[in-house]
N, C-alpha and C positions, 0 to 999 in steps of 0.2 A: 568979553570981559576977562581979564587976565584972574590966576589961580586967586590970586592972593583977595581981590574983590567980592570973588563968585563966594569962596569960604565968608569974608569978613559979614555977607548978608546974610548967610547960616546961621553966623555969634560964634563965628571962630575966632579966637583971638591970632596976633599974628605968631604968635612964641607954636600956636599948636598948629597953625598953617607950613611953621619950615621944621616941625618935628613929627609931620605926617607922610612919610615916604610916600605911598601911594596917591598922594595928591600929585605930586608929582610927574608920575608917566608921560610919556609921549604919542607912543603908540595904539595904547592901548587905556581903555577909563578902569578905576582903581578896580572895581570888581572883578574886571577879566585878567587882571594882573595878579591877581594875587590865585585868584583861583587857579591861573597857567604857573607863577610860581609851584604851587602845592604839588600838580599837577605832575610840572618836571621833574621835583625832586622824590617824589613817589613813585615814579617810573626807574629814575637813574638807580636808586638804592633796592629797587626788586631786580631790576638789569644785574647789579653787582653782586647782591646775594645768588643770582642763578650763574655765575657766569663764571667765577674764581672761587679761588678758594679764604674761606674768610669764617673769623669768631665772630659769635655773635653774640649780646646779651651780655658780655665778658663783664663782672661785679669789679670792681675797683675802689668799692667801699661797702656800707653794711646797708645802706640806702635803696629805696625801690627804685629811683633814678640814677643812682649811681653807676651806671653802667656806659660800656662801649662796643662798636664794634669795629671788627678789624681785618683790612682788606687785603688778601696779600699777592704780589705779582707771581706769575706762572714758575721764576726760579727762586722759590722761596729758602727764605735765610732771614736768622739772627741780625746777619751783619748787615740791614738795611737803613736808609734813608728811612723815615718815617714823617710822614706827614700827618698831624693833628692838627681834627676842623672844628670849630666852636659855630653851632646853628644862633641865629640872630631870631628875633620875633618878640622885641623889646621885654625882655626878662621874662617873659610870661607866657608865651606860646612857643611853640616850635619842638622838634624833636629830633634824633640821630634815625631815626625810624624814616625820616622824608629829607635828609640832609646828603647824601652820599653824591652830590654831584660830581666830582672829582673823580669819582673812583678809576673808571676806565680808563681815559686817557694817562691815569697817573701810575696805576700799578701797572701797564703795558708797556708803560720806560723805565721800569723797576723800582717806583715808591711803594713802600707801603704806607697804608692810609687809615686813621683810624678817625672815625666819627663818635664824639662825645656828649650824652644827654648829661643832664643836672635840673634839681631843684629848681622851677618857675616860680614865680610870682601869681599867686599869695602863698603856697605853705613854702615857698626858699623865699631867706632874703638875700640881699647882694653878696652879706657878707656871708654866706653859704656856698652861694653860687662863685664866688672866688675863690673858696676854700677847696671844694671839690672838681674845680680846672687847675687848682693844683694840684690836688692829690691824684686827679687822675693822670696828669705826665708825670708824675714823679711813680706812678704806677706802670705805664710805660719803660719808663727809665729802669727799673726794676727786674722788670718782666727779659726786656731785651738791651740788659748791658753793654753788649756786642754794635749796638746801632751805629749807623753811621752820619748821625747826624738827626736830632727833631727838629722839626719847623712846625710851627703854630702859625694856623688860620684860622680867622674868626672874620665872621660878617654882621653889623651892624651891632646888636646889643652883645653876638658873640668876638666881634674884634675891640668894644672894650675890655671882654674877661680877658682874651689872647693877649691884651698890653696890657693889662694888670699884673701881669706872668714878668715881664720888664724889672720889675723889683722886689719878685716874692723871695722870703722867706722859706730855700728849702729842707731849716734846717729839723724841721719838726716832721717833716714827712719820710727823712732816712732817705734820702738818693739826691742828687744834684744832677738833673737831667742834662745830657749832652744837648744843649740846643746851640742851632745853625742857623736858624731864620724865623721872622714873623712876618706875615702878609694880615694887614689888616686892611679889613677893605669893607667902604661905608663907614666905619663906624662914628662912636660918641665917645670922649674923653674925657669930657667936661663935665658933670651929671646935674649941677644945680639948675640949668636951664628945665630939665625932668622933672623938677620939682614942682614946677609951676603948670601942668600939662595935665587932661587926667588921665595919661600914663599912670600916673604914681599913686593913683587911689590902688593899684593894687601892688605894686612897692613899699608903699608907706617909711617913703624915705623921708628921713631928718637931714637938715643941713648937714649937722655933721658924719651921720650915714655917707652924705652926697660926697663931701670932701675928702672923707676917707678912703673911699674908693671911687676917687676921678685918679685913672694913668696922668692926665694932665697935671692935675696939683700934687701926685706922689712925685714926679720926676723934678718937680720945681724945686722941692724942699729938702728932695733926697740929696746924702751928701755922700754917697757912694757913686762912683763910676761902676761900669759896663763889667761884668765879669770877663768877659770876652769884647773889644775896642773894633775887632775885624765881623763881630753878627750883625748881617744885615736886617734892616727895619725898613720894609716898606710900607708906606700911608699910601691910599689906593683911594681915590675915589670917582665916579662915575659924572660923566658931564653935567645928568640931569639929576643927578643928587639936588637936593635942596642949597640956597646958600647957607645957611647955619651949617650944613652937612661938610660945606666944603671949609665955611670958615674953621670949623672946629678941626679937622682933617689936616689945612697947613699949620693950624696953631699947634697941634701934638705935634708935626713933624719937626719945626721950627723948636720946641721944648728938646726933642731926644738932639738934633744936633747940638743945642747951646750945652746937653746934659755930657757930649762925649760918644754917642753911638753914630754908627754909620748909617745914617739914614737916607732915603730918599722917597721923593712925594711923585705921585703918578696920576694922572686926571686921565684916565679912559674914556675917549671920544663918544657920542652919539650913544649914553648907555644910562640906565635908569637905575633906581638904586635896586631892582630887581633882576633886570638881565643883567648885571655886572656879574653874579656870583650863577647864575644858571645857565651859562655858555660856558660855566666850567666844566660841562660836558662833550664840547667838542675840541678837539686834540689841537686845533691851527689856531684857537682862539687866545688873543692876544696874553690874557694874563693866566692862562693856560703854562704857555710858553717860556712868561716870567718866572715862574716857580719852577720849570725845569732846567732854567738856564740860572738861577739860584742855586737849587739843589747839587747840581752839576757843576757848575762853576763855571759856567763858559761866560766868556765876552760878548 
C-alpha cells in the first residue's frame, strides 16, 4: 500500500501526508530516522566542541535562547568566511545544542561555522523567530567586521528563516551583514499550507501571520532588487523530499529568478529529507562540496 493510502486509513488528510517529512523515508521507518537524525547531530556537535576551538553559549540578545555557538578553523582569524546554520524541526523543536553537523569538514577548509538557536513554537512566534536570525547575523556582522563573506544555511523550517534573511530590513539592527550565499535546503516558503496541518496548533498562525512571513509571497510583492545581483541562492532539495516539499522548493526558486537573484535549484539524488543535511558530516559528500566551492568560488 503506497505512503499516501496507508496514512489516509490513519485519518490523515493528504495536506498532512506531504508536510510529514518522516513519512517519507526510504531506508529506514520514521522512528529510526529521526532518532538516527538526533543521534548524528549529538554526536557531530560534541565531536566539534572537543575537537577545535569554539564560543559557545555566545548571547546575541537578552533572550535565554538567544544565543550561538561558534566554530573556528585551526588558523583562526577575523578575516573569515563564516558560515551560519539555522536548525529545522518545524518551528518548534530542535536546537544548536544537536545541530553542528558541518562543522568538521567545514572549519578543516577554513569556514568558520556558527550554529543558531531561537525561540520555538509555543512561547516564540514566527515573527520572533525572524527577528532574532536577524539579529543574530547582524550580531555576527558586528562582532567580525573583517569577514570574509556570510552564507546562511538553514534546513527545513530553518531554510525558511535563512530566506526570510532575502529581504530583511537591516536597518534597525545597526550592521548590514556582508552576505555571499544562502543554502537552503528542504525547506518551506509558502506557509499557508501550515496552517491547515496540526503543526500549527502550536504556531497559532493567522493568515496573515502566514503571509507575512512566506519568503515566497515577500519576494513577489517586494519591489526592491537584490542588494548584491552576483549572491548566490541555492534551493536544495533531496529526491525523497515529499512532493509539496519539491513543489514548493522550484516555486521559491522560480520567484528569486523572476525577482533578479542568481539562483539556482538542486534535487540531490537518492536522499531523504533527513539524510540530505546529516551527511554534512562527511567531507566528499556532495552538498558538503557545494558550499565549499560556493564559498571559494571555484567552478
Amino acid at each position: 500500500m503506497p505512503l499516501s493510502e496507508r496514512s489516509l486509513v490513519r485519518g490523515y488528510t493528504e495536506l498532512e501526508i506531504q508536510y510529514s517529512p518522516s513519512g517519507w523515508v526510504v531506508r529506514r521507518g520514521a522512528e529510526e530516522t529521526l532518532r538516527t537524525y538526533s543521534q548524528i547531530g549529538d554526536e557531530a556537535t560534541k565531536r566539534a566542541q572537543a575537537a577545535r576551538g569554539s564560543l559557545l553559549h555566545v548571547p546575541y540578545g537578552d533572550r535565554e535562547r538567544e544565543r550561538l555557538d561558534i566554530y573556528f578553523p585551526e588558523d583562526e582569524s577575523e578575516a573569515l568566511p563564516f558560515f551560519v546554520f539555522f536548525h529545522g524541526g518545524y518551528w518548534q523543536s530542535g536546537s544548536k545544542d544537536s545541530s553542528a553537523f558541518m562543522v568538521s569538514p567545514l572549519t578543516a577548509q577554513g569556514v568558520a561555522v556558527v550554529v543558531v538557536s531561537y525561540d520555538i513554537a509555543p512561547k516564540g512566534t514566527l515573527d520572533q523567530m525572524v527577528d532574532q536570525v536577524t539579529q543574530s547575523i547582524a550580531f555576527v556582522q558586528k562582532r567580525y567586521p573583517c569577514n570574509e563573506g556570510i552564507y546562511l544555511c538553514g534546513h527545513s523550517a530553518g531554510a525558511h528563516l535563512a530566506a526570510m534573511m532575502l529581504l530583511a530590513n537591516w536597518t534597525k539592527h545597526g550592521a548590514t551583514p556582508n552576505l555571499k550565499g544562502f543554502f537552503l535546503v528542504s525547506g518551506i516558503y509558502d506557509l499557508e499550507p501550515i496552517m491547515h496541518i496540526p503543526e500549527n496548533e502550536a504556531l497559532l498562525m493567522t493568515l496573515e501571520d502566514a503571509q507575512r512571513n512566506s519568503p515566497q509571497r515577500c519576494l513577489e510583492v517586494a519591489l526592491t532588487q537584490p542588494v548584491d545581483a552576483a549572491c548566490p541562492v541555492l534551493v536544495i532539495v533531496g529526491q525523497h523530499d515529499s512532493p509539496e516539499y519539491h513543489r514548493q522548493s522550484r516555486e521559491f526558486y522560480q520567484a528569486l529568478r523572476r525577482g533578479g537573484w542568481k539562483a539556482s535549484f538542486e534535487e540531490l539524488d537518492d536522499l531523504d529529507h533527513f539524510e540530505i543535511i546529516w551527511n554534512l558530516t562527511q567531507k566528499d559528500y556532495v552538498l558538503t562540496q557545494m558550499i565549499l566551492k560556493t564559498i571559494f568560488q571555484e567552478s
